[in-house]
MDAnalysis code that builds the backbone (N, CA, C; Angstrom):
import MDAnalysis as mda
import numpy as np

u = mda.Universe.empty(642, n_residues=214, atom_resindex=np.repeat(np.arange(214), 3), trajectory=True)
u.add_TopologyAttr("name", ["N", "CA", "C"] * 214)
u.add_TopologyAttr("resid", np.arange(1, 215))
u.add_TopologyAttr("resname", ["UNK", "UNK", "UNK", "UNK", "UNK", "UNK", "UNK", "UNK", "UNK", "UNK", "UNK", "UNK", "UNK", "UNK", "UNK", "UNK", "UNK", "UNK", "UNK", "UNK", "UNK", "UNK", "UNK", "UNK", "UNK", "UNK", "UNK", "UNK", "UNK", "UNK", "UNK", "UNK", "UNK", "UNK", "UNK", "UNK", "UNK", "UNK", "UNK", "UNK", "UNK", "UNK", "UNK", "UNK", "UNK", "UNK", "UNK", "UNK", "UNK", "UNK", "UNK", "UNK", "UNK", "UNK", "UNK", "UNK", "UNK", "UNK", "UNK", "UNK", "UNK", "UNK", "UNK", "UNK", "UNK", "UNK", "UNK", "UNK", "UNK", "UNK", "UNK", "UNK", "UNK", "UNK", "UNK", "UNK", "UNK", "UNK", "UNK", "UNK", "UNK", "UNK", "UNK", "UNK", "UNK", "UNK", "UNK", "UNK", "UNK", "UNK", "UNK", "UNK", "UNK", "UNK", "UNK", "UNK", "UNK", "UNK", "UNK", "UNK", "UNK", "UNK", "UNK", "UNK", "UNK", "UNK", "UNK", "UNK", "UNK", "UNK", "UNK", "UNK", "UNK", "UNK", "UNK", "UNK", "UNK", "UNK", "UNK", "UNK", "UNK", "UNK", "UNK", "UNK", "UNK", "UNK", "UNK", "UNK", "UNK", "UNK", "UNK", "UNK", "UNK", "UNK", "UNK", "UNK", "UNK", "UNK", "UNK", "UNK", "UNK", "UNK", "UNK", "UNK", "UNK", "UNK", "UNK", "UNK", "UNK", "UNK", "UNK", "UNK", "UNK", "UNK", "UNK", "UNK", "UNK", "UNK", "UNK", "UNK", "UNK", "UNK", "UNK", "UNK", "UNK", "UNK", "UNK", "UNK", "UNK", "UNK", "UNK", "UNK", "UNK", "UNK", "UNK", "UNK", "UNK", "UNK", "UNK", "UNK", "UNK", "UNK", "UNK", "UNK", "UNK", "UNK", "UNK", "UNK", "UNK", "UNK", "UNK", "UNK", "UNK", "UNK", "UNK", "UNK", "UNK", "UNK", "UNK", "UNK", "UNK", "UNK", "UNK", "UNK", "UNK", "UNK", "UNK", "UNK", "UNK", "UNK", "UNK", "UNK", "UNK", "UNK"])
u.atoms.positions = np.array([
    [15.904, -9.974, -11.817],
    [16.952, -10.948, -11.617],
    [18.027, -10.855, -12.680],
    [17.866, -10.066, -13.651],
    [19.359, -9.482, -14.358],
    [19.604, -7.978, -14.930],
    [20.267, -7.880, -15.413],
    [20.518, -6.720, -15.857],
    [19.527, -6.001, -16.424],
    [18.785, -6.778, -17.573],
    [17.482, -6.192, -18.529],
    [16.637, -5.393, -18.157],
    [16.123, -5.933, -16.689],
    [15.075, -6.031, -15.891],
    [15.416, -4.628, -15.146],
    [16.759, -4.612, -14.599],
    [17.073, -3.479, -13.748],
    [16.841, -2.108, -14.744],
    [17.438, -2.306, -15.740],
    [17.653, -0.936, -17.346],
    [16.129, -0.821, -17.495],
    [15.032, -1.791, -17.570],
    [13.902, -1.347, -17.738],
    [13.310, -0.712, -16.535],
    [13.214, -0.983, -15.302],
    [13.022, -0.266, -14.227],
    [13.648, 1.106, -14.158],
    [14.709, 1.626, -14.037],
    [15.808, 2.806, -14.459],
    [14.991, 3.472, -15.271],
    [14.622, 2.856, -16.553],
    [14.013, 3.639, -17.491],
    [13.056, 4.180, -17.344],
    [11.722, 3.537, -17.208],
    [10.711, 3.824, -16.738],
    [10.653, 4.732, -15.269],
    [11.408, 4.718, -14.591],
    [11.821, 5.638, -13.592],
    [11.755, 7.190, -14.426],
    [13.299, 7.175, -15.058],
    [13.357, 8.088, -15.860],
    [12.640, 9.250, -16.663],
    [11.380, 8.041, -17.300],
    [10.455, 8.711, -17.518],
    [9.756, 9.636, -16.979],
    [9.472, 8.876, -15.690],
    [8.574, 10.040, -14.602],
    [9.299, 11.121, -14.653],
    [10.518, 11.211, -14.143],
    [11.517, 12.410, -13.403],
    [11.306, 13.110, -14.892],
    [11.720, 12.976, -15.906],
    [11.358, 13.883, -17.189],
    [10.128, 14.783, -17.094],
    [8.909, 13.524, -17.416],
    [7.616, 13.978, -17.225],
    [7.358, 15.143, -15.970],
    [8.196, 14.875, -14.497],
    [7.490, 15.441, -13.789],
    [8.297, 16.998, -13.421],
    [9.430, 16.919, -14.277],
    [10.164, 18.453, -14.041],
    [10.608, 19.037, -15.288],
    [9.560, 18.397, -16.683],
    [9.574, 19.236, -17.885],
    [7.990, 19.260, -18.254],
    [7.691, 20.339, -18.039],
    [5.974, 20.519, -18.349],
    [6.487, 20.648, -20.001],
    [7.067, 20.983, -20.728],
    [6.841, 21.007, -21.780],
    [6.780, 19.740, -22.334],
    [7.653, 18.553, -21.707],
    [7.685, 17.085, -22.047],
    [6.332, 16.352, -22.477],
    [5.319, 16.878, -21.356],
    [3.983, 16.610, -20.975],
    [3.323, 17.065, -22.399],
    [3.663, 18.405, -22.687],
    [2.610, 19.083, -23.630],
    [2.676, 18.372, -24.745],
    [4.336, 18.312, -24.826],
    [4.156, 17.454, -26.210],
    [4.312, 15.937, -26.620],
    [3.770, 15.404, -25.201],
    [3.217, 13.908, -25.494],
    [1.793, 14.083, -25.628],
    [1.304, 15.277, -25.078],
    [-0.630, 14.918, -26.093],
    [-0.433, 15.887, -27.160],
    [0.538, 16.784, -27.552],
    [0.009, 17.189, -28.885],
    [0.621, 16.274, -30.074],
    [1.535, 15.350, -29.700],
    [2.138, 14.066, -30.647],
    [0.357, 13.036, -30.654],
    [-0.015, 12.922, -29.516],
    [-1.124, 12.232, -29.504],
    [-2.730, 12.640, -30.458],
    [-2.505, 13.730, -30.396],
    [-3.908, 14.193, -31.247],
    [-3.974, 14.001, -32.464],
    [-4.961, 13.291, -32.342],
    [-4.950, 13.484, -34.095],
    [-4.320, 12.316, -34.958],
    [-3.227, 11.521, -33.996],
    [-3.094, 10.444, -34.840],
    [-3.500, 9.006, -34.796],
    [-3.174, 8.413, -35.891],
    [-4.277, 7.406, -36.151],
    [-3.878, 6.465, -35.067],
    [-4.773, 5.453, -34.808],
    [-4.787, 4.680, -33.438],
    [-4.093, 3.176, -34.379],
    [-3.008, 2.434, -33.685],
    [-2.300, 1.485, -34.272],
    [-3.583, 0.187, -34.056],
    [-3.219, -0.963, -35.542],
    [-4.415, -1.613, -35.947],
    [-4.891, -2.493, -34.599],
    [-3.753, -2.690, -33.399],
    [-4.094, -3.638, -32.242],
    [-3.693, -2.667, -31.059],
    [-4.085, -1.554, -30.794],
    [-3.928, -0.334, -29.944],
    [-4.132, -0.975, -28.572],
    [-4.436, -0.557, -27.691],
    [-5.438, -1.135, -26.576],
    [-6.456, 0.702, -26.164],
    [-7.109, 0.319, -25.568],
    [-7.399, 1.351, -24.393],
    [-7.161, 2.084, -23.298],
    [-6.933, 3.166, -22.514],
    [-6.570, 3.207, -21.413],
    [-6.938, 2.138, -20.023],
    [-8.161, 1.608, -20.666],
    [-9.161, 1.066, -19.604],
    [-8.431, -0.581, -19.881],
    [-8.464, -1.182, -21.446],
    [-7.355, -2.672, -21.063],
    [-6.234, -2.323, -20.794],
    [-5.164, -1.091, -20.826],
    [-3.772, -1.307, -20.216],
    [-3.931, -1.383, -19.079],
    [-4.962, -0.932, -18.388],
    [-4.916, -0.969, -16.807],
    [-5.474, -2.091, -16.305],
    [-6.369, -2.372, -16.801],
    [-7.356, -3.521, -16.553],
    [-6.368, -4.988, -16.745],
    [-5.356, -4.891, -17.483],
    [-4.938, -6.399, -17.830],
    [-3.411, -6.222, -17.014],
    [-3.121, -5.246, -16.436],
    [-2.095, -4.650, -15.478],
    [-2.673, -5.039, -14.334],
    [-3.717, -4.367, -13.677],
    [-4.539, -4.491, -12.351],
    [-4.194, -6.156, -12.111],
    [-5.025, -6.762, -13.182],
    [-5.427, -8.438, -13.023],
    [-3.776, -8.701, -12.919],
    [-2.728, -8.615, -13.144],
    [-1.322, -9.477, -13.321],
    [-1.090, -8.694, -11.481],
    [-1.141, -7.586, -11.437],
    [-0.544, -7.398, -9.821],
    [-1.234, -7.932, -8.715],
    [-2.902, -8.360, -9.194],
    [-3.349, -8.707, -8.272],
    [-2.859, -10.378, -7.923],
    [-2.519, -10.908, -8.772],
    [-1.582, -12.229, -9.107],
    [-0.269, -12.348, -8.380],
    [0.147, -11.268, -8.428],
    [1.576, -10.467, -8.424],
    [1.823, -10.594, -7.059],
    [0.823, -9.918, -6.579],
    [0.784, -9.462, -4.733],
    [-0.498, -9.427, -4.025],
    [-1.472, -9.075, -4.226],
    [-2.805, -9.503, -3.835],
    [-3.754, -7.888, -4.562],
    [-5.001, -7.953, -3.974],
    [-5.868, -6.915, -4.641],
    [-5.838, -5.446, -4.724],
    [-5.160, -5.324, -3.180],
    [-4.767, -4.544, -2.624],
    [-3.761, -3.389, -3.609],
    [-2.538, -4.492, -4.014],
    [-2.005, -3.609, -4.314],
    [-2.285, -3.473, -5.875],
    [-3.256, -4.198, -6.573],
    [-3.444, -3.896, -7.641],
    [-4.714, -2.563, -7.609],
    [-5.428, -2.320, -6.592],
    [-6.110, -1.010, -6.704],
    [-5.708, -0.060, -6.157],
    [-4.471, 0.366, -5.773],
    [-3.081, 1.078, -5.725],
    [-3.026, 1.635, -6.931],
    [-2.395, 0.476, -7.829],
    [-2.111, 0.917, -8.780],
    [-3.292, 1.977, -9.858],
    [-4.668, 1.566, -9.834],
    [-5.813, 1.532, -10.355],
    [-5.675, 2.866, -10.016],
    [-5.529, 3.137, -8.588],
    [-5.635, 4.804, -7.706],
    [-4.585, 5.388, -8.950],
    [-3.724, 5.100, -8.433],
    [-2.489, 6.469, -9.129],
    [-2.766, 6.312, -10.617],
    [-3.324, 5.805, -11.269],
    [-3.299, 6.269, -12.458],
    [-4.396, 6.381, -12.884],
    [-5.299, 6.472, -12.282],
    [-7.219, 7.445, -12.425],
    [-6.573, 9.255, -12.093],
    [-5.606, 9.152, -11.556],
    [-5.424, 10.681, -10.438],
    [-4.698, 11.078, -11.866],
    [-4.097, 10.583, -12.825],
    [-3.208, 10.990, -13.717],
    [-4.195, 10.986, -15.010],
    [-5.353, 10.439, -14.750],
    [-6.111, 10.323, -16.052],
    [-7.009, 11.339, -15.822],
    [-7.412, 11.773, -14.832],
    [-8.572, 12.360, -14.222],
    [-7.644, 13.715, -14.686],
    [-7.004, 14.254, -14.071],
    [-5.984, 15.269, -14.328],
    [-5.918, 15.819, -16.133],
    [-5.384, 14.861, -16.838],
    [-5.069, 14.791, -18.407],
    [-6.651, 15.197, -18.845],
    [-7.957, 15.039, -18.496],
    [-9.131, 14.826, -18.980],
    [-9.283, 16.207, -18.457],
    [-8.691, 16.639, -17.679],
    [-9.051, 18.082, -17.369],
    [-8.435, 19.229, -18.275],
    [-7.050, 18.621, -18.124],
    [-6.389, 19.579, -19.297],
    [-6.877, 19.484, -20.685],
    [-6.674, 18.209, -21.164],
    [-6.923, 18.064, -22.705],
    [-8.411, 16.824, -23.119],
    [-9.150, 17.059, -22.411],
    [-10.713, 15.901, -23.027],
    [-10.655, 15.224, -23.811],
    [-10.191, 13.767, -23.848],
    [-10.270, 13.097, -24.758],
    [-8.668, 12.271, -25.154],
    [-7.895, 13.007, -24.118],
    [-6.426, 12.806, -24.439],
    [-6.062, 11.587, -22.875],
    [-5.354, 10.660, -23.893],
    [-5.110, 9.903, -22.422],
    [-3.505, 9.154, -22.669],
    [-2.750, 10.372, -23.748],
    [-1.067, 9.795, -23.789],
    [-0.699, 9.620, -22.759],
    [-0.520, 10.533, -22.063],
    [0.629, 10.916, -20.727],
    [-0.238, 9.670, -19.532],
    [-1.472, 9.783, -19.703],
    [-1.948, 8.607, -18.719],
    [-1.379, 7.147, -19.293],
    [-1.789, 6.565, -20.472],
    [-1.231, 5.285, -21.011],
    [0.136, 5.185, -20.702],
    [1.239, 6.130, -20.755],
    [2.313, 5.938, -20.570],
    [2.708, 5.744, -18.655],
    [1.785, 6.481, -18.164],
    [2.261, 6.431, -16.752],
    [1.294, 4.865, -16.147],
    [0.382, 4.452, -17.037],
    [-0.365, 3.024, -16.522],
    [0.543, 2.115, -17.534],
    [1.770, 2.336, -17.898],
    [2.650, 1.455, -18.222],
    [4.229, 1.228, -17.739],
    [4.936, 2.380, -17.635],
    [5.525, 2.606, -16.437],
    [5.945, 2.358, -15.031],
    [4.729, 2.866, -14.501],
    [4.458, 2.643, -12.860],
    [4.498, 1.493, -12.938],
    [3.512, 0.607, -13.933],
    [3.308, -1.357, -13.890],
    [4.975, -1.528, -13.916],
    [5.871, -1.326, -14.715],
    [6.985, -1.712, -14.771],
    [7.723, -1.795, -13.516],
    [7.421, -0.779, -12.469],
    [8.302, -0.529, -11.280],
    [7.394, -0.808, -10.008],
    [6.121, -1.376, -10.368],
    [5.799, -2.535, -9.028],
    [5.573, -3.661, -9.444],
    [5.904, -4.365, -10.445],
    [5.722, -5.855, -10.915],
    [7.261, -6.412, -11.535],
    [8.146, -6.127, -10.535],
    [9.371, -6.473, -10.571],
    [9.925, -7.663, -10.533],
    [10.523, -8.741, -11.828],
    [10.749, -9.881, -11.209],
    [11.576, -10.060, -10.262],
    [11.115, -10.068, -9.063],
    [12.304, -10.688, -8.169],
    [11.707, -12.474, -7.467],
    [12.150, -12.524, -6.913],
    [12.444, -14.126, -6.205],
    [11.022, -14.336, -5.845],
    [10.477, -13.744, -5.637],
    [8.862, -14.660, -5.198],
    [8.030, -14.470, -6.374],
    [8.212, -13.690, -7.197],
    [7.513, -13.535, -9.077],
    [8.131, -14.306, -9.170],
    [9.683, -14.861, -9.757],
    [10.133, -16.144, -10.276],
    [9.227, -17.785, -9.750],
    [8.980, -17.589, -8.499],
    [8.357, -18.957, -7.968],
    [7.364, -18.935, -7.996],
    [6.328, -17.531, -8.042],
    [5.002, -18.054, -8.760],
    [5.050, -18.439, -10.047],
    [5.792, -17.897, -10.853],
    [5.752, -17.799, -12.291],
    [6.153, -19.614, -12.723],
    [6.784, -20.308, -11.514],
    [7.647, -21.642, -11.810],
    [5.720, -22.503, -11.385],
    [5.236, -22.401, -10.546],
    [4.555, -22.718, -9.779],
    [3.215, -22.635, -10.164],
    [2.630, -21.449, -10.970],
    [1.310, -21.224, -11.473],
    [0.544, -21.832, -12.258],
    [1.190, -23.224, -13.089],
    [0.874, -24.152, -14.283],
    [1.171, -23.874, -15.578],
    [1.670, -22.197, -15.713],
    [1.612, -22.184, -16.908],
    [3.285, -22.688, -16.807],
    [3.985, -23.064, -16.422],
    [5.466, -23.529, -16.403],
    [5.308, -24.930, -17.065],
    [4.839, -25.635, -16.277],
    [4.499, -27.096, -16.300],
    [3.553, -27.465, -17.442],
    [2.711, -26.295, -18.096],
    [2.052, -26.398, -19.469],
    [2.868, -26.451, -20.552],
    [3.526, -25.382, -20.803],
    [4.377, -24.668, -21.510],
    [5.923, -26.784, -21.771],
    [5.793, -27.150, -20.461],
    [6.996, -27.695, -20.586],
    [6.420, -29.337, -21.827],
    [4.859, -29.685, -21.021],
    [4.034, -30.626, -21.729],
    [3.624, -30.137, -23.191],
    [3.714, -29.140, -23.773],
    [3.748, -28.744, -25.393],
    [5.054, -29.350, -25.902],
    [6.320, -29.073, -25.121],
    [7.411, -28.957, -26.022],
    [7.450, -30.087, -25.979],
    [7.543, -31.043, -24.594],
    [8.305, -32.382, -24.634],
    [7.359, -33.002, -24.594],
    [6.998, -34.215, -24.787],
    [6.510, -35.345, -24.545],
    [6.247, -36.016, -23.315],
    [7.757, -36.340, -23.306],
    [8.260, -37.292, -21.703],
    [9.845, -36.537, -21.453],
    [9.299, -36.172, -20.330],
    [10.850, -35.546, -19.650],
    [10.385, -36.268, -18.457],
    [11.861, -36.274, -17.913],
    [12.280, -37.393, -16.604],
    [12.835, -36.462, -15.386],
    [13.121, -35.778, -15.819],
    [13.780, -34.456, -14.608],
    [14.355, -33.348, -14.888],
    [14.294, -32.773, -14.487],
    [14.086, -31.223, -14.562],
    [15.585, -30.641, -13.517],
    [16.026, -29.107, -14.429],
    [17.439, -28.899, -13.708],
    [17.186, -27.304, -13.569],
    [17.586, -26.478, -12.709],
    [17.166, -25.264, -12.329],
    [18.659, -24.468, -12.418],
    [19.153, -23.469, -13.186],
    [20.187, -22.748, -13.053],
    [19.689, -21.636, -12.306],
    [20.074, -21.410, -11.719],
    [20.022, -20.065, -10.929],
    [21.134, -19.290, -9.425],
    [20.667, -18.447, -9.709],
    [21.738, -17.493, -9.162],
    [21.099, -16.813, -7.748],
    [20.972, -17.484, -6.634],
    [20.341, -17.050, -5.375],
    [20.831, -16.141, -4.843],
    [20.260, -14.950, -4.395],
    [21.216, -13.744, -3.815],
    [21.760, -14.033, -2.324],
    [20.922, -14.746, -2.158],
    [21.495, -15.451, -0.826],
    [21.907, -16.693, -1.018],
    [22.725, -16.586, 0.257],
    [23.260, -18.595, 0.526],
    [23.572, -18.934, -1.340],
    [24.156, -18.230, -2.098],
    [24.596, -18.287, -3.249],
    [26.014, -18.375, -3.637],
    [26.783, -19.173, -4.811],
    [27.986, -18.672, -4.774],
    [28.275, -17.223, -5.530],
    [29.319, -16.717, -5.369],
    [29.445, -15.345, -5.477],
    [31.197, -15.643, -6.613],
    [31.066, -14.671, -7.429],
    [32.487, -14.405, -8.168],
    [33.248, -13.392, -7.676],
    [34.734, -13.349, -7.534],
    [35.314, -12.527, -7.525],
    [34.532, -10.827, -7.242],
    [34.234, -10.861, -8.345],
    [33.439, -9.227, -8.470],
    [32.261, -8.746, -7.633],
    [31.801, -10.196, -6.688],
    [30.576, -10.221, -5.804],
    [29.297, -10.612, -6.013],
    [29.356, -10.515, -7.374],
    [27.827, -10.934, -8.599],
    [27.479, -12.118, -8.462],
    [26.468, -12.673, -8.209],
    [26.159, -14.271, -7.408],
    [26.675, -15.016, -9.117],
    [26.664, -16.122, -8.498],
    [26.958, -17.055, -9.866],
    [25.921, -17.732, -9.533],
    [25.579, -18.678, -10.907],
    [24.496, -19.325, -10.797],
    [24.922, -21.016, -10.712],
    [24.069, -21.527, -10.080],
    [24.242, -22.786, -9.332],
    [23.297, -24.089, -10.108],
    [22.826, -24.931, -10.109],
    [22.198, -26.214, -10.451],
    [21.545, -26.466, -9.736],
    [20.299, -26.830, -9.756],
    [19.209, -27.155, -8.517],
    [18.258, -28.014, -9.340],
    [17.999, -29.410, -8.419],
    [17.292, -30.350, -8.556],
    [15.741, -30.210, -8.963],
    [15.040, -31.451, -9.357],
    [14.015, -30.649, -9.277],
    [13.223, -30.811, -7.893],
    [13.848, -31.143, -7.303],
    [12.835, -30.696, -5.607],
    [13.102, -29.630, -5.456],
    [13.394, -28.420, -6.180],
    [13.446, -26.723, -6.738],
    [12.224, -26.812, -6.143],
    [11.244, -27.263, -7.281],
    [9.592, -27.260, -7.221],
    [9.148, -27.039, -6.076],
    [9.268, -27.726, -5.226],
    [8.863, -27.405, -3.760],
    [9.627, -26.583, -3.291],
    [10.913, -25.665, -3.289],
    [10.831, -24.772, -2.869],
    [10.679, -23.342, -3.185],
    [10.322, -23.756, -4.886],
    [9.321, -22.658, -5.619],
    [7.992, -22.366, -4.762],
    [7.093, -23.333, -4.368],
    [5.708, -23.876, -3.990],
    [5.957, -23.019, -2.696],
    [6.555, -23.235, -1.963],
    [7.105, -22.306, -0.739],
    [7.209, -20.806, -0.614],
    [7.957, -20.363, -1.410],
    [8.638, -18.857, -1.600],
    [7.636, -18.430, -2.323],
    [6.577, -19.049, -3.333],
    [5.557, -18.350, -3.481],
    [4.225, -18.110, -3.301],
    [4.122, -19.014, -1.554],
    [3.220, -18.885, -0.754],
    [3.669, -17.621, 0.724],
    [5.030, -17.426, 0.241],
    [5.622, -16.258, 1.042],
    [5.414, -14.821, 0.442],
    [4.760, -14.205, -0.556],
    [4.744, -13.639, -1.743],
    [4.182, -12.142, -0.470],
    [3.691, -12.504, 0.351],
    [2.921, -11.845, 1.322],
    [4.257, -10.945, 2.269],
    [5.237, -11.495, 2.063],
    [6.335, -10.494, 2.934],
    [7.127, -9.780, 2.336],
    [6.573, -9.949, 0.949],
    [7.572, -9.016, -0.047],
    [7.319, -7.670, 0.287],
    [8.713, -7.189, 0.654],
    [8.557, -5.314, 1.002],
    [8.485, -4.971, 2.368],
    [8.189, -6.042, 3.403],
    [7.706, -5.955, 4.244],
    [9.503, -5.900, 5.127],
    [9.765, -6.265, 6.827],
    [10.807, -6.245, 7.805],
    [11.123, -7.837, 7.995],
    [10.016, -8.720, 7.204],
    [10.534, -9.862, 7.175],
    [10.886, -10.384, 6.009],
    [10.675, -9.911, 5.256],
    [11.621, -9.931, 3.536],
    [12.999, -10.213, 3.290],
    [13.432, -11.248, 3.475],
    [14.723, -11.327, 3.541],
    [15.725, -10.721, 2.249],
    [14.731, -10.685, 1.247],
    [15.108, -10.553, -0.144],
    [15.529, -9.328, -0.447],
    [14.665, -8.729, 0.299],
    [14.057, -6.936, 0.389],
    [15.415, -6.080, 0.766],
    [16.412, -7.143, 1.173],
    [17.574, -5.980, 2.042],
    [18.866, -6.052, 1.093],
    [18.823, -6.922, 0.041],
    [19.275, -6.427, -1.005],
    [19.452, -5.246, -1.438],
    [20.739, -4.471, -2.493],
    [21.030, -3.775, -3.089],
    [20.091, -3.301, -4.088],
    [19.861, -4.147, -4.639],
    [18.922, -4.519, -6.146],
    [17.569, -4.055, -5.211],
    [16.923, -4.851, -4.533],
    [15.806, -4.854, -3.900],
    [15.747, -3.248, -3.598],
    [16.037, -2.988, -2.404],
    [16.056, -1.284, -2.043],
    [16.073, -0.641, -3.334],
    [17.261, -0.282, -4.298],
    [17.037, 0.807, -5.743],
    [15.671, 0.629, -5.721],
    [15.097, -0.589, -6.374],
    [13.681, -1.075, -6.588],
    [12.754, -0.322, -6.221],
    [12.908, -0.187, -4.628],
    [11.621, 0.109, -3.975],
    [11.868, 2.004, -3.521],
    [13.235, 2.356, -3.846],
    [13.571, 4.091, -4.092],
    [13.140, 4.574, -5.006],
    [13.428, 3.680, -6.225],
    [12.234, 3.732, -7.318],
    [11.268, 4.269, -7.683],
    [9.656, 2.972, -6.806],
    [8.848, 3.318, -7.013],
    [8.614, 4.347, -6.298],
    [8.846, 4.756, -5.181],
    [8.831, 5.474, -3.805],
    [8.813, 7.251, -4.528],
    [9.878, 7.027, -5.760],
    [10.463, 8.420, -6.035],
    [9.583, 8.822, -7.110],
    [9.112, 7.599, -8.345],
    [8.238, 7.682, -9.217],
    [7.059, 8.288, -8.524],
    [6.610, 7.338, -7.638],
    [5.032, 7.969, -7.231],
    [4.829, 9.199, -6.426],
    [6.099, 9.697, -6.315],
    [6.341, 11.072, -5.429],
    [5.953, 12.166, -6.966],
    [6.839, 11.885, -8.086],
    [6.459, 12.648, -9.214],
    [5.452, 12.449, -9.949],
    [4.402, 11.616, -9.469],
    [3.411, 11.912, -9.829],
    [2.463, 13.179, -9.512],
    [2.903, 13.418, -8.399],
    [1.949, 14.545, -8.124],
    [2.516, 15.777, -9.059],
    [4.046, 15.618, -9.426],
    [4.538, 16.683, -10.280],
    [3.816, 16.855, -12.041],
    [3.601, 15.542, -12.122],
    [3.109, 14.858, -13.128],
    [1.140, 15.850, -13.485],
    [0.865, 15.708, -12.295],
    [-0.149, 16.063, -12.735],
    [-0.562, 17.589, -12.580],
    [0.413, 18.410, -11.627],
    [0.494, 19.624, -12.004],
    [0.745, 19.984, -13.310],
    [1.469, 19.484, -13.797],
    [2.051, 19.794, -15.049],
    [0.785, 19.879, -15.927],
    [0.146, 18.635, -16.076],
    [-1.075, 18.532, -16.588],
    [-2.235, 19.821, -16.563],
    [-2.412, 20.275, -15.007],
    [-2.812, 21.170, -14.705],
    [-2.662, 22.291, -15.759],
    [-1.555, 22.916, -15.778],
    [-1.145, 24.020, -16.241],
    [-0.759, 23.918, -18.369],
    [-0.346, 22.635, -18.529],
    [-0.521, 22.490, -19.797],
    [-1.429, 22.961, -20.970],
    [-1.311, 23.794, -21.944],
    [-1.977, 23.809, -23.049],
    [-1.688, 23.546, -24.252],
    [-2.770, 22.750, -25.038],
    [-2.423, 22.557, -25.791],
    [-3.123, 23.263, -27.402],
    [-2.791, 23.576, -28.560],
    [-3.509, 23.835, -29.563],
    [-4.251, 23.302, -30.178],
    [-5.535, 23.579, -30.351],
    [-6.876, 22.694, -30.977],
    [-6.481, 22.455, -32.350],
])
């Protein structure tokens, strides 16, 4: 839903297309990896995925969180063949890929309003609040500037309920009844992942053929 969001998607895109049409890129993200020391709050290959899996299954349902689980066992499985013990090029692609299917758009915003931790988060700061005001910028039925870029609007808090709504719709995201989906923004999105997970398979040739020095 702004700019940030889009540059980090782009990026992480990026990555792949590097990774998947410079085998040397590959080689020397596990020979940067060997050998050095592991940072004092590192994770594992197994919690980046594992605490990824659990947010998409939140995200969109189970389904597509063992999707994700798939394509990046095929990239770990691969790396363990080339280099035993090496799991850079995997950590980076089970961080990545998460970036470009856990996209905030409009039905992540209304779970995220909707899930409790909103309404937790609001009972720490304040005490007693009386009503609640929503800025936002609807791509639809929105006002629009000059330049076409929605502007953002004021919304009551009977928002809430139509947060409660849009993220019991969470189920048509991507889908021919997605209204959201036919967006500009939306489509890049989903060329995206479409193009990322196409270079994966480049990804793991690469792997294939990679060597590295003991």
């Amino acid at each position: 839903l702004n700019g940030q969001a889009v540059e980090m998607n782009v990026s992480a895109f990026r990555w792949g297309r590097r990774a998947a049409h410079d085998p040397a890129f590959v080689r020397s993200l596990m020979e940067a990896g060997r050998g050095a020391a592991p940072a004092p709050l590192a994770q594992t290959l197994d919690e980046i995925v594992d605490r990824r899996a659990a947010f998409l299954t939140a995200y969109q349902n189970a389904a597509y969180a063992e999707r994700y689980r798939d394509d990046v066992e095929a990239v770990r499985a691969a790396e363990a063949r080339a280099v035993p013990g090496s799991t850079v090029v995997s950590e980076a692609v089970a961080r990545n890929l998460f970036k470009l299917m856990a996209i905030k758009d409009e039905y992540e915003v209304a779970r995220l309003y909707t899930d409790g931790s909103f309404k937790a988060q609001l009972e720490r700061q304040f005490s007693d609040y009386q009503t609640l005001e929503f800025h936002l910028a609807p791509p639809i039925m929105g006002r629009r500037g000059p330049d076409g870029v929605p502007r953002k609007s004021s919304f009551g808090p009977w928002m809430m309920t139509g947060f409660r709504v849009l993220a019991g719709l969470k189920g048509l995201r991507g889908t021919g009844l997605d209204i959201f989906g036919y967006s500009a923004e939306r489509r890049m999105e989903r060329a995206l992942l479409a193009t990322y997970r196409g270079d994966l398979d480049l990804i793991r040739s690469s792997l294939a053929t990679a060597t590295v020095d003991a």
